[in-house]
C-alpha positions, 0 to 999 in steps of 0.5 A: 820500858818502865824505869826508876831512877833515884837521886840525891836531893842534894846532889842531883847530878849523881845517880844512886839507882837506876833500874828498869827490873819491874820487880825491883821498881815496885819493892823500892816505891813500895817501901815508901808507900807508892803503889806500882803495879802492871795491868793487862787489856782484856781487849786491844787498845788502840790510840783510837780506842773511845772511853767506853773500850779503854774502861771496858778492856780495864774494867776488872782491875779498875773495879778492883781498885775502886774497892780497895781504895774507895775511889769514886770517879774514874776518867780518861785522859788523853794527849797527842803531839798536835794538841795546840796547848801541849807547851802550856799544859806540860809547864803546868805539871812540871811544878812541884806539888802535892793533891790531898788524895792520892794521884792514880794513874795507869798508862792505857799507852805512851809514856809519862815521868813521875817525880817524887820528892821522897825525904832527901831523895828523888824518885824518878818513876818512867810509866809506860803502857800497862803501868799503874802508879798511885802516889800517896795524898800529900806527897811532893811531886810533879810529871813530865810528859815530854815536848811531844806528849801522846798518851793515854791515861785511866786516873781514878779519884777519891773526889769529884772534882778531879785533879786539884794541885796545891803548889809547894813554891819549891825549885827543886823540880827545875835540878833534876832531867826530865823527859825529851 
């Protein structure tokens, strides 16, 4: 079940919300300008579905999207708990860090943990099958897969080069849990 938790940057121990009302979750990330929003397939997703049937059973909201916000590429992304460079590629994202566009992702299925260093707060966002989050251009964040990643996700870029990460050389990310 999709989730939000927020903390004190100061005080990460302490919980100031934590709440798994959808509703609730997309009127508090909304008031700091992150997109939240809930898609359904219009076709069965498996974890075997190819790129062509992930972009098909999504291809209205998809489109919808693009128009909205100009996005120029789209991709799929997919992680499984035997990739051999899991270890590697979560230790990558783990660092806070922001893009100069907004980073776009809806989860086809599985699960990631989206991090954003909003003011004095963190913003703590759990994305599960058919969320989609889109995090403002130069917001400090980072993700969390979990040690055993498996997931499947649509990103939508304004570029075309993909996902480029600038890092902020912040520690906070290191004070706050992540996923297991």
């Amino acid at each position: 079940m999709s989730s939000l938790r927020i903390f004190s940057v100061n005080q990460p121990q302490d919980l100031c919300l934590q709440t798994e009302d959808v509703t609730l979750i997309t009127e508090k990330l909304q008031q700091k300008g992150v997109r939240f929003e809930q898609w359904q397939a219009a076709a069965p997703i498996t974890a075997d579905s190819t790129t062509e049937q992930v972009m098909a059973a999504y291809a209205d909201d998809i489109t919808r999207l693009k128009q909205q916000q100009g996005y120029i590429t789209v991709d799929v992304i997919s992680l499984s708990p035997n990739h051999p460079d899991k270890a590697t590629l979560r230790q990558k994202f783990l660092d806070e860090h922001i893009h100069t566009e907004d980073e776009v992702r809806f989860f086809v299925r599985g699960q990631g943990l989206f991090c954003l260093h909003l003011d004095d707060e963190v913003y703590q966002v759990l994305c599960q099958q058919n969320d989609l989050i889109s995090v403002p251009a130069n917001t400090p964040h980072w993700f969390d897969m979990g040690t055993e990643p498996d997931f499947t996700a649509i990103r939508l870029f304004n570029n075309t080069e993909g996902w480029v990460a600038h890092f902020t050389g912040a520690t906070l990310s290191r004070q706050f849990p992540l996923l297991d």
